[in-house]
N, C-alpha and C positions, 0 to 999 in steps of 0.2 A: 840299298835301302828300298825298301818297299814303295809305291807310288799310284795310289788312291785314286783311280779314277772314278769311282760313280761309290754313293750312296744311294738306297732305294728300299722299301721296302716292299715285301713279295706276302707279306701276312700280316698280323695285328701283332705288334711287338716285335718284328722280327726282320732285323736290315741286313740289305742287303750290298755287297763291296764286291769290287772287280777291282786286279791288282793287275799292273802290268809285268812290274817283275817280282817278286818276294822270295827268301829263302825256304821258307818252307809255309804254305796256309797254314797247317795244325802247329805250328810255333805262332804264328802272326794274331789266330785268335788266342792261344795261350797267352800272351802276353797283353792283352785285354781283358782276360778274367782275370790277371793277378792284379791287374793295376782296379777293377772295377768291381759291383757288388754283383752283376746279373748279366749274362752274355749272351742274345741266344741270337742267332747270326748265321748266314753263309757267306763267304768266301771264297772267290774262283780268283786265278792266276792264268796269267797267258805262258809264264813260265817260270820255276822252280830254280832252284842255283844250289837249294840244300837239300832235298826232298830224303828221306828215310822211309825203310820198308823195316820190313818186322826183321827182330835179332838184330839192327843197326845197320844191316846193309845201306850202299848209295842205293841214293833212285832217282836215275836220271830222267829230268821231265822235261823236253824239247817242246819247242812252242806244236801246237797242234794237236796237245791231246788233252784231256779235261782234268782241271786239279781245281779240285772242290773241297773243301772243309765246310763242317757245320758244327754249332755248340749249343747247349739246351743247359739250364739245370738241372737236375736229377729229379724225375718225378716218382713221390713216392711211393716207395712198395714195391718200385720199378727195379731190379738190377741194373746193373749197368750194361753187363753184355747184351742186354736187351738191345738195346739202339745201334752198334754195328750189325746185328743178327739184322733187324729191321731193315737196316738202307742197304743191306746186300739183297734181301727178298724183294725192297721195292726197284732196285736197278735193275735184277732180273728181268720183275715185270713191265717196267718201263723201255726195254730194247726190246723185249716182245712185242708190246702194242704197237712201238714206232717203226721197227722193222721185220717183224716177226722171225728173230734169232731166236734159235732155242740155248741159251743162257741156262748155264748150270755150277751150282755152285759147290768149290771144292774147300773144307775144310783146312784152316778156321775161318779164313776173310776173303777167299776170291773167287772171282767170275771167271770161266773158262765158256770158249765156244770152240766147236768141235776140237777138244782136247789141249787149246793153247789158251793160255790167260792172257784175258782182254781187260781185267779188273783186278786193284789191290784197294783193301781197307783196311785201313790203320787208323787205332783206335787210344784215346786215355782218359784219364779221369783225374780231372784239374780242379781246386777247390782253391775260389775267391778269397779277397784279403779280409771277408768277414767270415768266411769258413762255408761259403754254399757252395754244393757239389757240382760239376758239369762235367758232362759228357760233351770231347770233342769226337768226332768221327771227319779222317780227311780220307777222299776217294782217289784215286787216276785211275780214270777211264782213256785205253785207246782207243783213239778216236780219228784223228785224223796223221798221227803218228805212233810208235810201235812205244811205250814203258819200258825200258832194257835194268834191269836188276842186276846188281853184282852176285851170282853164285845163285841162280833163281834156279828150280828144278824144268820149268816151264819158257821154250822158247814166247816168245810172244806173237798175239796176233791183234790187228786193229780193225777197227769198224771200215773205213773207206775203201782198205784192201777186198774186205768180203763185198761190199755194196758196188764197188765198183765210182763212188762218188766221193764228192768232198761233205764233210759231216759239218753244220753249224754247233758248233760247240758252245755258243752265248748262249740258245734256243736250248738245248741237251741240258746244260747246266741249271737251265732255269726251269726247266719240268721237271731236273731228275730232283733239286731242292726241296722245290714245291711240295711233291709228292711223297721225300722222305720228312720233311715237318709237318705236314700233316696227320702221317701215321704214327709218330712220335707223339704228335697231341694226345692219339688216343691209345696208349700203349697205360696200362695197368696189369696189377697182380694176375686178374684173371684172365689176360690174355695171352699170357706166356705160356700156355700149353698150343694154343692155336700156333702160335710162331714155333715151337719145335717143330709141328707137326707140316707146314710151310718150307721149313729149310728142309726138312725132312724129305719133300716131296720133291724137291729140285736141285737133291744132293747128288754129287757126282765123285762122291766118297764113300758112302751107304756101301756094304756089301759087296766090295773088294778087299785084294789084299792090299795093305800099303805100308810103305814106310815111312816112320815119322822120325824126325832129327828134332830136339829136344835139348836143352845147355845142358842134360845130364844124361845125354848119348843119347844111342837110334833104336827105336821098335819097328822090331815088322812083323805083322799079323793081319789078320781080317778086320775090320773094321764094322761093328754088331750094328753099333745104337749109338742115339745122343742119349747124353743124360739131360736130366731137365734145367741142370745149370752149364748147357752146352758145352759138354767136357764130349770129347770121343773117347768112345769104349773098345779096345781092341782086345781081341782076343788070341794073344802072342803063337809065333810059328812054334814055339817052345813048349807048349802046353800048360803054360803057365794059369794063373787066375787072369782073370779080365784087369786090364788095364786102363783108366780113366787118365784121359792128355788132355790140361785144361790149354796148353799152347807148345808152338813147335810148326815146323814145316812137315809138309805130308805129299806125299806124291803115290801113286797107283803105280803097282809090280806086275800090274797086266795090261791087256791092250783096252784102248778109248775106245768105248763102241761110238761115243760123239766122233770121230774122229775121220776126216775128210777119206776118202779112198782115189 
């Protein structure tokens, strides 16, 4: 069972829960927007017992490293892939200012530093017992321990390893929230060409070759463009027409230039 230690709020509307143990954040707020009419929330654990990664992998989350969910309801005009796009560009920017990593973001929801993933977001869209839409988005961040994924393409790497210290993760959690409900507040129609062009710029997917695994098999080819409904556009080793992959794992067929020497 899950076990509540702190309520708080960190914005206007918007509480805040630290868990000590729970099976998984992104189920713990699911299961308050079906029971309620309006969710909008972050959630940290000190540790996971059920955690999931994309395509259903485990994902084992060892006390030490940050596991953060947050939930909004859907604002409109907004897609939804809007707001994972968002809290991957502000976690970016947020290990930059605090430690100055250069964080680079590899399609469709993780953070790598020099060529190993130090971030996963996982993402869904849960609509209340009156029928309001939410966007949950839950993170792990390593931080002061390694994320280890069943059948991940990307060994893992953790902040304390590179820093050489121990990370506060209650402090991490509480800026990294902060800073993605904020830009959440001001996410509309016309801002979604700015946010392409954001992930765009701190893409560590752009203009390689890669491969992506997919529940209806693998591509490999260059990797062009995003589309503007954040779909990757490869353009197949086959010669085929360009291909649009709204999800799937992806990994680089050539070498990390992030990548330590």
């Amino acid at each position: 069972m899950a076990s509540e230690a702190k309520h708080g709020e960190t914005g206007e509307n918007i509480k805040r829960i630290r868990l000590e143990t729970v099976d998984s954040t992104n189920r713990y707020l699911k299961s308050r927007i079906l029971e309620g009419d309006r969710v909008r929330a972050a959630v940290t654990a000190v540790n996971q017992t059920g955690g999931k990664g994309r395509m259903n992998r485990v994902w084992r989350s060892p006390p030490g490293g940050l596991y953060l969910s947050l939930s909004t309801p859907l604002a409109e005009n907004v897609p939804p892939v809007a707001f994972p796009v968002q809290a991957a560009i502000a976690a970016a920017t947020l290990l930059y200012r605090e430690f100055e990593l250069p964080l680079r973001l590899k399609w469709p929801n993780d953070l790598q530093l020099y060529g190993q993933k130090i971030c996963g977001i996982l993402s869904e869209l849960v609509h209340s017992s009156s029928g309001i839409a939410h966007a949950i988005v839950g993170i792990g961040l390593n931080a002061n321990a390694g994320i280890v994924l069943d059948d991940a393409f990307n060994k893992p790497i953790w902040l304390a390893k590179v820093l050489a210290r121990e990370i506060d993760v209650d402090r991490l959690g509480d800026l990294l929230a902060a800073d993605i409900l904020a830009q959440w507040d001001r996410l509309d129609e016309a801002s979604m060409e700015t946010l392409r062009e954001q992930w765009k710029a701190l893409s560590d997917t752009l203009n390689r070759r890669v491969e992506v695994r997919t529940l209806r098999g693998t591509i490999r080819g260059v990797a062009v463009d995003l589309s503007p409904e954040f779909e990757l556009r490869i353009r197949p080793d086959d010669g085929g027409p360009l291909v649009a992959v709204c999800e799937g794992d992806c990994r680089s067929l050539r070498p990390d230039p992030w990548e330590k020497t």
